[in-house]
Each structure stands twice: as structure tokens, then as C-alpha cells.
C-alpha positions in Angstrom: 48.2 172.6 75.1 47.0 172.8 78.7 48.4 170.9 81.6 45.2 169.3 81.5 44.6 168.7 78.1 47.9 166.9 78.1 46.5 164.4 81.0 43.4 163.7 79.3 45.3 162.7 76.2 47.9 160.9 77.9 44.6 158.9 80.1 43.2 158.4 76.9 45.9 156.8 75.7 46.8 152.6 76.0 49.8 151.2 77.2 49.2 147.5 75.8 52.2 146.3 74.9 50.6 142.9 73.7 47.9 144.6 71.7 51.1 146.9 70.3 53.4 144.2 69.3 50.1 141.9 67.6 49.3 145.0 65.7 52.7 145.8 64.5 53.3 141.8 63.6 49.2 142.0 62.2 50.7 144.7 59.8 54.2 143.5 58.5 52.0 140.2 57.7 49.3 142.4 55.8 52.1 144.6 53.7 54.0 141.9 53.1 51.1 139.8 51.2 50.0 143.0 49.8 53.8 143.5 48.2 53.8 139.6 47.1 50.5 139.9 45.1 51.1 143.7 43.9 54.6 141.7 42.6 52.8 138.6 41.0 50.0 141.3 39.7 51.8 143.4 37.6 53.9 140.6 36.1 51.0 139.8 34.3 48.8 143.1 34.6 49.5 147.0 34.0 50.8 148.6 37.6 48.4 151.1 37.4 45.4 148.7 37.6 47.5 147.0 40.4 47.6 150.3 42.5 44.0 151.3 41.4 42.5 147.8 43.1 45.1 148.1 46.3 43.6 151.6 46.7 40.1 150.3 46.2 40.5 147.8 49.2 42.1 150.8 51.6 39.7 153.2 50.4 36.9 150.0 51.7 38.8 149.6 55.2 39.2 153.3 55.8 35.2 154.2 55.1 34.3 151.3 57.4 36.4 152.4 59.8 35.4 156.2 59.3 31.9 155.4 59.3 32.2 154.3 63.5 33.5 157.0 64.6 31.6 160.9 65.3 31.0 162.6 62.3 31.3 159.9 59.7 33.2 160.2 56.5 32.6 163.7 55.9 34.5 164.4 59.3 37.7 162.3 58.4 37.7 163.6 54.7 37.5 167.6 56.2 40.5 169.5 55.8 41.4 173.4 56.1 44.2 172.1 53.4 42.8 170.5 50.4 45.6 171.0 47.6 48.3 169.8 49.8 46.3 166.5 50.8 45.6 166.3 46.9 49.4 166.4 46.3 50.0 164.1 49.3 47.7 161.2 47.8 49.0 162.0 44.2 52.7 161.7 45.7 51.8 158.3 47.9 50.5 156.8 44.5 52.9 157.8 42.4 55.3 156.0 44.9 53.6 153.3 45.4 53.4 152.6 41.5 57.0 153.2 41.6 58.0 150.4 44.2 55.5 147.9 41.7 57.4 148.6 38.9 60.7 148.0 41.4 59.3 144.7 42.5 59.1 143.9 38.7 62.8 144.9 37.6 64.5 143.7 40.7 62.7 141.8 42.9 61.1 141.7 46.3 64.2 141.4 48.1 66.5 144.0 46.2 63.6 146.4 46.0 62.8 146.4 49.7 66.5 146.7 50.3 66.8 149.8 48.5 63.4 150.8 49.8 64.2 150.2 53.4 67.2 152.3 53.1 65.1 155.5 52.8 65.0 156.0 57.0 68.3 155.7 57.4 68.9 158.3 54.4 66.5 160.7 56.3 68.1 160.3 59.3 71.4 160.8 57.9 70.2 163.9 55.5 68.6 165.6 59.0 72.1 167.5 59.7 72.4 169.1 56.9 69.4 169.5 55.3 67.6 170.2 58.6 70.1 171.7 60.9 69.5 169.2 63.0 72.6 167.9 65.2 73.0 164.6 64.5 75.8 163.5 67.1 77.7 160.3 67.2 74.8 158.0 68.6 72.6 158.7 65.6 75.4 157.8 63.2 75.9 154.7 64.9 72.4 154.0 65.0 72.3 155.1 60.9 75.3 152.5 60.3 74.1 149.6 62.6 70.5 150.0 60.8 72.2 150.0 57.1 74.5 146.9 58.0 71.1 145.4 59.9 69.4 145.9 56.2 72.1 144.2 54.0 72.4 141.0 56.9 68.5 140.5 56.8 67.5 141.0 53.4 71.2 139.6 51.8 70.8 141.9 48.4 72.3 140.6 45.7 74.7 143.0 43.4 71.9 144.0 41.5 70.5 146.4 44.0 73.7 148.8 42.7 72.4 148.4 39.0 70.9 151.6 37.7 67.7 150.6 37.6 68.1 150.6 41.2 
């Protein structure tokens, strides 16, 4: 990128930190009732049906939103890479019909606790998986975010059962 490309975008760009943190708390409010009634769902439904009508109502927001912008639909859904977005949506589905079936055999709380873990595993795995040099202040940062999951979401012993 040019010098002034890289203007433009950053001009282009909001710095609204009250917008940001709304959003941000707009969001953990929207995923969190979407986890409570995907966990009440399949307890009396199959999970698939579950997933298929939570991808019905994103598939509804994102066309709505696609449709306002240049371009419409046919712009967003353009891609030089079709068989790896294919596998990307397969594997998003497939993990999301995995975490319902969590929420069912564990819970909410052990579920997201195992769940939440995932960054931190990432972050961890980066060195050597990666190459990445992961120096003292990212372990610490690794460890203070694992004991920061255990203190807020107090999982119980069953999150080391092996359905876990």
C-alpha cells in the first residue's frame, strides 16, 4: 500500500470509543441470548435444526446489510476463492453444532469455559507451531487470561470430564 492509500484508510476510519464499547457490550448481549436459546432449543429440538434457524436469521441481517452497500449481494458473496469459503462456512457450522451439543452435555458455563480457553491455546501454540517468539509477557498474559477464565466463569469439575 501507498503512503496515501494508508492515509485515506486511516481518515476513513472512526475513533469512537463510545460507539466501540456500545457495540462490543450490543454484541456479548446478542451471543449471549443467542447461546441461552440455541441451549434451551436443542434440549427439546435436533441441533441441526437449531443451527439451520440461527443461520437463517444471520443469513437475514447479512443480506440487509449487503443490500446498502455498492454492489449488492452479488459483490459481498464474490470471491476469487470459492472452495476454501465453502470449507470455511462448512467448518463454522460444524463448530457451531458442536458447542450446541456442548451446551447440552455440560452446560453454559462449563462449555464456554472450555470454549473460552481456545485464544489462550492459540496464543500459547504460536511458538511452536508458528515460530513465533512468544517471550515472557505473552506467557503471562496466556496465564493471567486462563486464571481470569476459571475466576469468572467458576467451572465446576466437570469441565475435565471427557466429554469435555
Amino acid at each position: 500500500m501507498s503512503m496515501a492509500t494508508n492515509r485515506a484508510a486511516a481518515a476513513a476510519q472512526s475513533n469512537n470509543i463510545p460507539l466501540g464499547i456500545t457495540l462490543m457490550v450490543i454484541t456479548t448481549f446478542v451471543f449471549a441470548v443467542q447461546d441461552g436459546l440455541s441451549r434451551h432449543l436443542a434440549s427439546e429440538y435436533n441441533v441441526m435444526m437449531v443451527v439451520m434457524i440461527r443461520y437463517w436469521f444471520f443469513a437475514a441481517f447479512v443480506i440487509a446489510l449487503a443490500k446498502r452497500h455498492a454492489g449488492g449481494l452479488r459483490a459481498a458473496a464474490r470471491t476469487s476463492q470459492p472452495v476454501l469459503q465453502i470449507f470455511r462456512g462448512l467448518l463454522l457450522a460444524a463448530e457451531i453444532c458442536v458447542m450446541i451439543v456442548a451446551f447440552t452435555i455440560l452446560g453454559l458455563v462449563e462449555s464456554h469455559a472450555v470454549f473460552t480457553c481456545y485464544p489462550l491455546l492459540v496464543a500459547a501454540l504460536s511458538g511452536p507451531v508458528l515460530g513465533e517468539s512468544v517471550g515472557w509477557r505473552r506467557w503471562a498474559a496466556i496465564g493471567i487470561g486462563f486464571i481470569g477464565v476459571l475466576i469468572i466463569l467458576q467451572p465446576g469439575m466437570s469441565v475435565f470430564d471427557p466429554a469435555a
